[in-house]
C-alpha positions as CSV (number, residue, x, y, z in Angstrom):
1,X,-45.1,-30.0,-31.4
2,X,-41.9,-28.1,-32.3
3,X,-39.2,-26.6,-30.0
4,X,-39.1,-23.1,-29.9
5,X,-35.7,-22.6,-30.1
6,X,-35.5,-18.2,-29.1
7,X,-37.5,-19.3,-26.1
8,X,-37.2,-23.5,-25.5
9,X,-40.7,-23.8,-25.5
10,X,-43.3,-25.7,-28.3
11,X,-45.0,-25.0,-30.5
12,X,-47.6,-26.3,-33.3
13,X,-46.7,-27.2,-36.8
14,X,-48.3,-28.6,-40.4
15,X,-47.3,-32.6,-40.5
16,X,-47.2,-33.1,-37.2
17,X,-49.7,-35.7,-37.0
18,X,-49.8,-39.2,-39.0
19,X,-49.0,-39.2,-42.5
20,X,-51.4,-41.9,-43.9
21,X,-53.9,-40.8,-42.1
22,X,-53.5,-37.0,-42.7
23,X,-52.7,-37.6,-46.9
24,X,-56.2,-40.3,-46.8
25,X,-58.4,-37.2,-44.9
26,X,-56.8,-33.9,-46.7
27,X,-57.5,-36.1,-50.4
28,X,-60.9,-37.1,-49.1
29,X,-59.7,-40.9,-49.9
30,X,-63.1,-42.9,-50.9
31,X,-61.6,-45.9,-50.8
32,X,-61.2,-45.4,-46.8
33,X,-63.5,-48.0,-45.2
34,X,-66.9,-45.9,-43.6
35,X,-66.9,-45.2,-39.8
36,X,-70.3,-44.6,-38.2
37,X,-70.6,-41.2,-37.0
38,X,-73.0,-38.5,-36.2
39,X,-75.3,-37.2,-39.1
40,X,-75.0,-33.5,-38.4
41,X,-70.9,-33.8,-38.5
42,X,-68.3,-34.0,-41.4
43,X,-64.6,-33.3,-41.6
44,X,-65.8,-30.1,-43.3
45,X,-68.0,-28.9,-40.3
46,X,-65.2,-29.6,-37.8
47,X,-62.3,-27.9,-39.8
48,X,-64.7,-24.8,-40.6
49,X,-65.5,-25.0,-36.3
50,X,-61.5,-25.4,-35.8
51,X,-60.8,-22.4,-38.1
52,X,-63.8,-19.8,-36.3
53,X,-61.3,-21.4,-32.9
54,X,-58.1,-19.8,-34.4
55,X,-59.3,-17.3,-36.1
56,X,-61.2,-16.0,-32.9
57,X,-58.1,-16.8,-30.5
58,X,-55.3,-18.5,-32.0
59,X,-53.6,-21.7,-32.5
60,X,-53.0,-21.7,-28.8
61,X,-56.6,-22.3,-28.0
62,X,-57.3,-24.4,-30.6
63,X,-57.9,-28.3,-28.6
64,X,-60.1,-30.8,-29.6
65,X,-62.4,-29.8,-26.6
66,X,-62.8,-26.3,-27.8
67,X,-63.7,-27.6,-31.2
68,X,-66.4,-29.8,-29.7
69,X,-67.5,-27.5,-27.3
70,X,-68.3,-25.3,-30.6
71,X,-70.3,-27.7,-32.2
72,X,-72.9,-28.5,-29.2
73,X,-70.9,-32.3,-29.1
74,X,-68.8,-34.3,-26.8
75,X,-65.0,-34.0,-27.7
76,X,-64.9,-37.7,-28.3
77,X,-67.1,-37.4,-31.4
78,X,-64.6,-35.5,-33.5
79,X,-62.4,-38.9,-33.4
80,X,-64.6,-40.6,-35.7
81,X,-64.0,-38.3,-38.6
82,X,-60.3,-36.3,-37.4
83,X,-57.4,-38.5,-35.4
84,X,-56.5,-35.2,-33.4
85,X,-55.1,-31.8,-33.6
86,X,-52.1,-32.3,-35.5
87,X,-54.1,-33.6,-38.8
88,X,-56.8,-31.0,-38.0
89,X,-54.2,-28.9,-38.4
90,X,-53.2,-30.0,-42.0
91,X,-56.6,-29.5,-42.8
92,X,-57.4,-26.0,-41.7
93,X,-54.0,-25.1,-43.6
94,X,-55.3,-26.8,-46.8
95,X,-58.2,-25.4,-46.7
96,X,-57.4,-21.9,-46.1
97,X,-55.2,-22.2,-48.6
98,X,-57.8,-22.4,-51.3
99,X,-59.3,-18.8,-50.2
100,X,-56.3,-16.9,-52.5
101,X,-57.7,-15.2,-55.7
102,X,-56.1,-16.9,-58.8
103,X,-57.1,-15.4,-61.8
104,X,-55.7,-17.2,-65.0
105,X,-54.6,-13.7,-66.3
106,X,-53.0,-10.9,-65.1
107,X,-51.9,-7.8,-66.8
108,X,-48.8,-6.6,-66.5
109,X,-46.2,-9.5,-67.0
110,X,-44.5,-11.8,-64.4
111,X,-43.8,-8.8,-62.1
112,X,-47.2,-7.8,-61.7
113,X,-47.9,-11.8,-61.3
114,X,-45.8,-11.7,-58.3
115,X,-47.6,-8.8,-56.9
116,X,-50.6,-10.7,-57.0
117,X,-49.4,-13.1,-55.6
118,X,-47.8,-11.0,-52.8
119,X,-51.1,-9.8,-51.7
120,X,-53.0,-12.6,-51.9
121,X,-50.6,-14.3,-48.9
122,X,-49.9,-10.8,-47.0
123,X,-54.1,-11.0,-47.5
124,X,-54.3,-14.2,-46.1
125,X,-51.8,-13.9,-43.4
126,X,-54.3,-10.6,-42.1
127,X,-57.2,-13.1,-42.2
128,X,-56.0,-16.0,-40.6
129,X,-53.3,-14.7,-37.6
130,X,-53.1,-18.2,-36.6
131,X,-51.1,-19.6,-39.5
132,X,-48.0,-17.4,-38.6
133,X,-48.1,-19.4,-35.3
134,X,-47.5,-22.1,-36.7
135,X,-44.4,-23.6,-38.4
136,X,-45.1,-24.8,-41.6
137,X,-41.5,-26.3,-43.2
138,X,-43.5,-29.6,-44.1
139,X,-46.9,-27.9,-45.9
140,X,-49.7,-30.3,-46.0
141,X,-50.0,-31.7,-49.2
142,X,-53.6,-31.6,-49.9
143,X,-55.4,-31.0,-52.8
144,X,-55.6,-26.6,-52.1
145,X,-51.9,-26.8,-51.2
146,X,-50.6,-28.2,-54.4
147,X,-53.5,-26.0,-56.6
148,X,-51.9,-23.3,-54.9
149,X,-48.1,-23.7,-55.2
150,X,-48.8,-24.8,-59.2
151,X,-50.8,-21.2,-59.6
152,X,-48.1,-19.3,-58.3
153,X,-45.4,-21.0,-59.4
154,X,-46.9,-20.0,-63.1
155,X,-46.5,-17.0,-62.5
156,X,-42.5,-17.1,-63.3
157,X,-42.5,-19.7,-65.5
158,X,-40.9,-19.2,-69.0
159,X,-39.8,-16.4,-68.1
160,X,-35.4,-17.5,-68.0
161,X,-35.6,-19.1,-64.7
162,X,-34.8,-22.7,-63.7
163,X,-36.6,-24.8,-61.7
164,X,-35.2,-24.3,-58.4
165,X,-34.4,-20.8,-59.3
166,X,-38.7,-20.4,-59.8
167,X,-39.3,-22.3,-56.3
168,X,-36.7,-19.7,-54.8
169,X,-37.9,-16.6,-56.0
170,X,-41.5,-17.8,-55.0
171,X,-40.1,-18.6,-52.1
172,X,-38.3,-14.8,-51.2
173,X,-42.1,-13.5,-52.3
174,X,-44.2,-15.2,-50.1
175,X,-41.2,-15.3,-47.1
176,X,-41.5,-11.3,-47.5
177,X,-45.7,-11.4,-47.1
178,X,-45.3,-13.8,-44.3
179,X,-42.7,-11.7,-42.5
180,X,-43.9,-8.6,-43.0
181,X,-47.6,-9.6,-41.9
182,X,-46.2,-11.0,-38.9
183,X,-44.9,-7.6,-38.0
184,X,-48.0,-6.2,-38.7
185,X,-49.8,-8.1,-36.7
186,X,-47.6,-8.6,-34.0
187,X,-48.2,-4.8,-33.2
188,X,-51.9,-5.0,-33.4
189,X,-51.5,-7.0,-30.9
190,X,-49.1,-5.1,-28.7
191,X,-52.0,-2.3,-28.8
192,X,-54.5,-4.7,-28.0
193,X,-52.8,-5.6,-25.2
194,X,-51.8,-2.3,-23.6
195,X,-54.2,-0.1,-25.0
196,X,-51.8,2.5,-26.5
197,X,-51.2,3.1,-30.7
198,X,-48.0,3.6,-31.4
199,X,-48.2,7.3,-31.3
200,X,-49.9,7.3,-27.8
201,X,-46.8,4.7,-26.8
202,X,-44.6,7.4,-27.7
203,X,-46.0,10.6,-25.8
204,X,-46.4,8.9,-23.0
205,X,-42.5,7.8,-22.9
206,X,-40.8,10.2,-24.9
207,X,-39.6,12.8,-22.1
208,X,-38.5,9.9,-20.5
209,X,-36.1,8.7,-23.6
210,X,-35.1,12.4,-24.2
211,X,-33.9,12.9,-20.6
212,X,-31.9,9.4,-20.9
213,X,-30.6,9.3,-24.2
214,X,-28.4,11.8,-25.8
215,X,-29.4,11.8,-29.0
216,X,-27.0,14.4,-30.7
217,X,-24.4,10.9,-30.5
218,X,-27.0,9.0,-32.7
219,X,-27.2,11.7,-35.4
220,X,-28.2,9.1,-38.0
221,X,-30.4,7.2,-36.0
222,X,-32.2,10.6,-34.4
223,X,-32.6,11.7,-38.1
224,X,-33.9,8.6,-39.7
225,X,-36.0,7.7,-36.6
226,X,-37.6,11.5,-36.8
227,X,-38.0,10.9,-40.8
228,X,-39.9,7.7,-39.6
229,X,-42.2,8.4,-36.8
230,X,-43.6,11.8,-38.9
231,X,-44.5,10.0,-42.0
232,X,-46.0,6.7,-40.2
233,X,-46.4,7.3,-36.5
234,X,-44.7,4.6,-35.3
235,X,-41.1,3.2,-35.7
236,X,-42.1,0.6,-38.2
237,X,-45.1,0.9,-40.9
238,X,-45.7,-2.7,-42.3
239,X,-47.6,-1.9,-45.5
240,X,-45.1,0.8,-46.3
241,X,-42.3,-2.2,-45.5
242,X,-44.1,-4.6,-47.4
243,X,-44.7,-3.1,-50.7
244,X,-41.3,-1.3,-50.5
245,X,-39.3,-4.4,-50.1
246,X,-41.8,-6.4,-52.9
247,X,-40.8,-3.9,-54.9
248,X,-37.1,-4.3,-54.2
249,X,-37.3,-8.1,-54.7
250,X,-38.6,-7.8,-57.9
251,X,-36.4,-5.3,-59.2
252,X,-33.6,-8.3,-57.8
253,X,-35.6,-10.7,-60.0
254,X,-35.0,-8.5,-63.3
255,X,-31.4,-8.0,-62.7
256,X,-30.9,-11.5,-63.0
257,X,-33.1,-11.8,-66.0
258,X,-31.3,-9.0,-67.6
259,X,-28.1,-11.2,-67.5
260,X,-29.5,-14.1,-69.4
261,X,-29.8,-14.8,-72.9
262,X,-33.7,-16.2,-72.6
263,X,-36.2,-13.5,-73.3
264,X,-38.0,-12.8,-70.8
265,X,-41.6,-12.6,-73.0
266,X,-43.8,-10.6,-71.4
């Protein structure tokens, strides 16, 4: 568990857990001395249980307990095959991981690459809420994670970029997907939580704003905010934010291919 450091509290992250034991489970190590166990369990069963947990009600429910409670077993059965939550963790990450389309070709050069890539996470991030709960600075290495990372990473290379410079702009791609997915979620949930869209939100508090703030001193704000609200209902559209600043980001990308001497290919 990691401090929360906006509101001092904890929260759950990928590596948390025992490294040997989390590398030898993730890679499936045969070489790992049998434990007797149950016949109708496997790592597989309790990772796909663990996931239907967080998918259904976030990281925050996700226990040991729960994930037994799922499977018709006692809690302490789940020890044979996972140590605890933290390497279950790992495990749900890696596996999840392997759900992201990657087709060896796609038209349309390394910018429609990145686009693909783009909305495979923002796609991924829609389908599993949980995993922006989570901090992930230390991925799981398991056998999806590093598929994954080596796919994408293809998708800039030879294309004028070093090494680093490929990790980076991967990097601001799949920071942009995770950021904007979290914004798009988090107000999903705001409406499941009070009951009001966006628009509702609005009606029912706009006289209230307009008798309070004097918006003729914000004429910038008042205009863009107006501009805004008509074209998306709300304050904030995410899928207009997200492809907008994609865009943006890879338009970045060619401006500093332009200024090298590499061709760029395709």
């Amino acid at each position: 568990m990691a401090k929360d450091g906006t509101k001092g509290q904890t929260r759950d992250h990928s590596g948390g857990g025992d490294p040997a034991r989390s590398l030898a489970l993730l890679w499936r190590d045969q070489k790992r001395p049998a434990r007797s166990g149950r016949r109708d369990l496997s790592v597989d069963r309790i990772v796909a249980a663990a996931i239907e947990v967080a998918d259904a009600d976030g990281v925050v429910a996700l226990s040991m307990r729960r994930v037994a409670d799922s499977l018709g077993v006692g809690t302490m059965s789940l020890y044979t095959y996972v140590p605890g939550k933290a390497e279950l963790i790992d495990l749900m990450l890696d596996t999840v991981y392997a759900e992201t389309d990657k087709p060896e070709h796609v038209p349309g050069g390394w910018r429609a690459r990145l686009e693909q890539v783009a909305k495979e996470n923002w796609a991924l991030f829609h389908r599993h809420p949980w995993m922006l709960q989570l901090g992930i600075t230390r991925p799981p290495l398991g056998p999806n994670v590093m598929v994954k990372y080596d796919y994408e990473l293809r998708a800039v290379a030879d294309i004028g970029l070093g090494e680093i410079e490929m990790d980076t702009v991967l990097n601001l791609v799949v920071g942009h997907a995770e950021n904007t997915a979290r914004r798009a979620l988090d107000a999903r949930q705001v409406q499941k939580d009070t009951g009001l869209t966006d628009v509702e939100w609005w009606q029912a508090n706009g006289q209230a704003l307009a008798a309070l703030i004097d918006f003729a001193s914000y004429p910038t704000a008042a205009a863009v905010g107006e501009a805004v609200g008509t074209a998306y209902g709300s304050a904030y559209d995410a899928t207009h934010n997200f492809d907008f600043g994609l865009q943006r980001i890879l338009d970045g990308v060619e401006a500093l291919l332009a200024t090298r001497k590499t061709p760029t290919g395709d």
